[in-house]
C-alpha positions in Angstrom: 9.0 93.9 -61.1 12.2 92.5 -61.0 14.2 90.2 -63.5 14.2 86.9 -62.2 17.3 85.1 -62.8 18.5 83.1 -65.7 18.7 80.3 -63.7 15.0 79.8 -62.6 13.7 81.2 -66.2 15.5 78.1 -67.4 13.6 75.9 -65.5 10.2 77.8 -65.8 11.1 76.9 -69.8 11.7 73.5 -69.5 8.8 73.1 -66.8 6.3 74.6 -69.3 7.7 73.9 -72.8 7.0 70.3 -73.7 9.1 69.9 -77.0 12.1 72.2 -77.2 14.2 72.4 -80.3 17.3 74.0 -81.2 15.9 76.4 -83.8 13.1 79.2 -82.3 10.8 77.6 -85.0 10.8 74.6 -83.2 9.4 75.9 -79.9 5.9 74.7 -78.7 4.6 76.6 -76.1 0.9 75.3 -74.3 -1.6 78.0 -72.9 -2.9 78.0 -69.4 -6.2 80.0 -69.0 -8.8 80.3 -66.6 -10.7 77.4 -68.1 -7.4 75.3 -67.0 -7.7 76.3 -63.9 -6.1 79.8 -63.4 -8.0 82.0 -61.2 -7.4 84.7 -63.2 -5.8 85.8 -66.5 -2.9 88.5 -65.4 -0.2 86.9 -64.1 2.4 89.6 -62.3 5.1 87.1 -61.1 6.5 83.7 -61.5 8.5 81.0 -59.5 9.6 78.0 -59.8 9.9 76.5 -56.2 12.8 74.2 -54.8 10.4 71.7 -54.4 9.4 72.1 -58.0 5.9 73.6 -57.7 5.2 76.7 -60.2 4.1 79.9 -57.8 2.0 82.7 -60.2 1.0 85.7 -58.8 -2.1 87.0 -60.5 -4.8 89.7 -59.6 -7.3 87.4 -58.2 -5.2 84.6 -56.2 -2.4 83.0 -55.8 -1.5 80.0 -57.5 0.2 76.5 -57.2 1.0 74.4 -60.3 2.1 71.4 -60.3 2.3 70.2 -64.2 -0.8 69.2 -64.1 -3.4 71.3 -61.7 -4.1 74.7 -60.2 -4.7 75.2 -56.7 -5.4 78.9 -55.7 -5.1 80.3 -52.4 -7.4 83.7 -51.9 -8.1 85.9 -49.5 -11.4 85.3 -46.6 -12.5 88.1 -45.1 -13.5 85.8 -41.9 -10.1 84.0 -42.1 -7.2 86.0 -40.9 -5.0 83.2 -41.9 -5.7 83.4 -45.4 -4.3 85.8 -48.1 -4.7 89.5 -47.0 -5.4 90.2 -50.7 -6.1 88.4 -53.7 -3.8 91.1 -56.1 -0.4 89.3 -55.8 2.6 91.4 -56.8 5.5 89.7 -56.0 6.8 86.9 -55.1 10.3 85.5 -53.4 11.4 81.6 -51.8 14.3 82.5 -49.5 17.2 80.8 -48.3 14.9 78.7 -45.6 12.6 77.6 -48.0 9.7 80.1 -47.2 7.6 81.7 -49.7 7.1 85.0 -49.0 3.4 86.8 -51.1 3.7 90.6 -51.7 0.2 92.2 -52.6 -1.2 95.2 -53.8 -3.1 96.9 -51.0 -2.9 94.1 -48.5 1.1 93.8 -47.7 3.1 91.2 -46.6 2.4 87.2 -46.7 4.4 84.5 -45.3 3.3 80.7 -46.1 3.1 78.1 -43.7 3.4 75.3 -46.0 2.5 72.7 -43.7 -0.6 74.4 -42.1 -1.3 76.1 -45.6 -1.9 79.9 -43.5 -0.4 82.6 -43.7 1.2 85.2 -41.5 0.6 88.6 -42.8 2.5 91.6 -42.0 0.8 94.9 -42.6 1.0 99.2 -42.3 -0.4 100.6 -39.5 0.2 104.7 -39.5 0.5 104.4 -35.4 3.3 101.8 -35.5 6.1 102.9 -37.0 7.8 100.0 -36.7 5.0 98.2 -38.9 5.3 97.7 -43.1 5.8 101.7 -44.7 2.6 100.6 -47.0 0.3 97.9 -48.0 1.5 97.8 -51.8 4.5 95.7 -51.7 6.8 95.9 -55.3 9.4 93.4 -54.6 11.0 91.0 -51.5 14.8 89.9 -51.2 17.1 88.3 -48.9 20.6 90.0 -48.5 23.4 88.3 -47.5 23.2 88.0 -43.8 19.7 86.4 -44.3 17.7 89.2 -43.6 14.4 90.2 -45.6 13.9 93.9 -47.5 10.8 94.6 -49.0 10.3 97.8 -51.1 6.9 99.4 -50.8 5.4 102.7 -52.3 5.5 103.9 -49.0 9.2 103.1 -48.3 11.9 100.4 -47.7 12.2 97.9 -44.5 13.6 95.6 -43.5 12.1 92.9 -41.3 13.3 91.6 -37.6 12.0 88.5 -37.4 12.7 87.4 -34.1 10.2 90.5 -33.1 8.2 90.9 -36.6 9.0 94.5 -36.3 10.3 96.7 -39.6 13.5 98.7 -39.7 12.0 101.4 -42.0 13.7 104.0 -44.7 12.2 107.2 -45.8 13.2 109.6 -47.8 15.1 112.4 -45.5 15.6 115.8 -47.3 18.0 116.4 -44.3 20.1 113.5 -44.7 23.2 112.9 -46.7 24.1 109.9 -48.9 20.2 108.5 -48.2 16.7 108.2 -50.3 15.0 111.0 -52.3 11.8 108.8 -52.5 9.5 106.7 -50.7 8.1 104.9 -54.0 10.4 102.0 -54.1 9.7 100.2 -56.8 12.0 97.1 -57.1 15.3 95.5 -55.2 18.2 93.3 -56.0 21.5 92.1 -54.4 25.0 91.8 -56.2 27.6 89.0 -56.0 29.2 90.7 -53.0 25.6 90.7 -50.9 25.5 94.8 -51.3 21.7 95.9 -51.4 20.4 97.6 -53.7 17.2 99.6 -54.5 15.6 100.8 -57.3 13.3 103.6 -57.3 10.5 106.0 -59.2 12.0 108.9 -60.4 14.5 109.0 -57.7 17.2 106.8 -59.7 18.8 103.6 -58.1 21.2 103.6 -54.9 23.5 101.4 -53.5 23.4 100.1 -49.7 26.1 100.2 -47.1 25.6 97.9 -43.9 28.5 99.1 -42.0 27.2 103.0 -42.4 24.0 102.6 -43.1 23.7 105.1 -46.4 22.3 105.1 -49.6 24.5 105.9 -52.1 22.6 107.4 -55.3 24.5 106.0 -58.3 23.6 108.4 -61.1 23.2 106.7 -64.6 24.2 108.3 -67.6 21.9 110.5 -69.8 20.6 113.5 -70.2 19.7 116.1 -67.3 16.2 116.2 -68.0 15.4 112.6 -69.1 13.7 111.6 -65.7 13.0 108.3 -67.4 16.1 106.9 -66.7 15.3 107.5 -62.3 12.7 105.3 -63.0 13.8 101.8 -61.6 11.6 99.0 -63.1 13.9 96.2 -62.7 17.5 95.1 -61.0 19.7 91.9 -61.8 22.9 90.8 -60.7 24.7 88.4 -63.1 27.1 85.3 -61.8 30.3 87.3 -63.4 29.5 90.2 -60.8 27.4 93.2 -63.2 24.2 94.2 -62.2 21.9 95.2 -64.8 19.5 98.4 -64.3 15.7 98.5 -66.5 14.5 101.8 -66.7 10.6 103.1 -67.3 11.8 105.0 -70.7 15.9 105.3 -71.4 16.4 101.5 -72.0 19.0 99.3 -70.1 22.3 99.8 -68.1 24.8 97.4 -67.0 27.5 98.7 -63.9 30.5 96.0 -63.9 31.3 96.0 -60.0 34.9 95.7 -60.8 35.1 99.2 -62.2 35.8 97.8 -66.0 
């Protein structure tokens, strides 16, 4: 999962939290539950919408608050315009205004919020131009609008004027590319670079012009393999971009070389 940015965890705060101090003490937070509505009680992902709705992904549904109620869009089996799964991972509104669904074992969502459907995109081993895998980790939009999604199976990016994947593999052959196919979780910098965070195969940078990955090794021991585990990725508004790891704590990279 990804750390969302400051901006919209600010707004999730004062969305949620009815009385807000300026001493911790002072906090009151309110508890939403399945009894309030909530199809179900683990909650993977949160975001606030433009259009101030509260989107939480959840194992059993997705869910729309709007201060008040939850509405929760599943998956039906006789429906192909519905949910392709009920275990939401991930979640991402781009530039457009689109909210885009990544699940666990059912891939790719994208809302119609007039019609209320869904378009799903899915893997299919005789396409290769269809999503690497159906577990979906995280969804971005780089700078020239396009949409990456990071799958255990691989990265790819989507074409949407054909709905076809550009897909990245790992390539033993390959220089200056992937070492894994788990992709685990994405984020893009100040400048619109790409980049990707992996398990166990660190975290690599993206460049457009030649397409490469360019491994950017943290520091740390040799044979501490928890810091190639990429849990999380966030660029700040003065240009660093901060790496999570699944075990050696956090790094920060200033772009400017300081």
């Amino acid at each position: 999962m990804k750390i969302k940015d400051a901006y919209q965890a600010i707004l999730i705060a004062i969305f949620l939290i009815p009385t807000i101090g300026l001493k911790a003490q002072d906090l009151r937070f309110r508890h939403y539950s399945v009894e309030d509505g909530l199809s179900q009680s683990v909650v993977f992902d949160l975001m606030q919408a433009r259009n101030g709705f509260l989107w939480l992904a959840t194992q059993d549904g997705l869910n729309r608050f709007d201060g008040y109620e939850f509405e929760v869009f599943s998956n039906d089996p006789a429906d192909s315009t519905t949910l392709s799964s009920n275990w939401i991972s991930s979640l991402f509104e781009d530039e457009q205004g689109r909210l885009w669904v990544g699940t666990h074992g059912g891939g790719l969502n994208l809302l119609n919020r007039e019609t209320g459907q869904f378009q799903s995109f899915r893997a299919d081993p005789n396409d290769a131009s269809s999503l690497p895998d159906d577990v979906v980790t995280d969804i971005v939009q780089d700078a020239r609008g396009e949409i990456w999604v990071s799958t255990y199976g691989g990265l790819a990016r989507l074409n949407e004027e054909s709905d076809a994947f550009v897909v990245y593999r790992e390539d033993p052959e390959r220089g200056a590319w992937l070492s894994t196919n788990r992709v685990l979780t994405l984020g893009v910098d100040v400048t619109g670079r790409l980049w990707v965070g992996t398990d166990l195969g660190g975290v690599y940078a993206y460049n457009e012009e030649e397409n490469t990955f360019s491994a950017m090794a943290l520091p740390g021991g040799v044979n501490d393999t928890s810091k190639d585990v990429i849990l999380s990725l966030y660029s700040d508004p003065q240009g660093a971009m901060w790496v999570g790891t699944g075990g050696a704590g956090l790094f920060k990279l200033d772009l400017d070389g300081n």
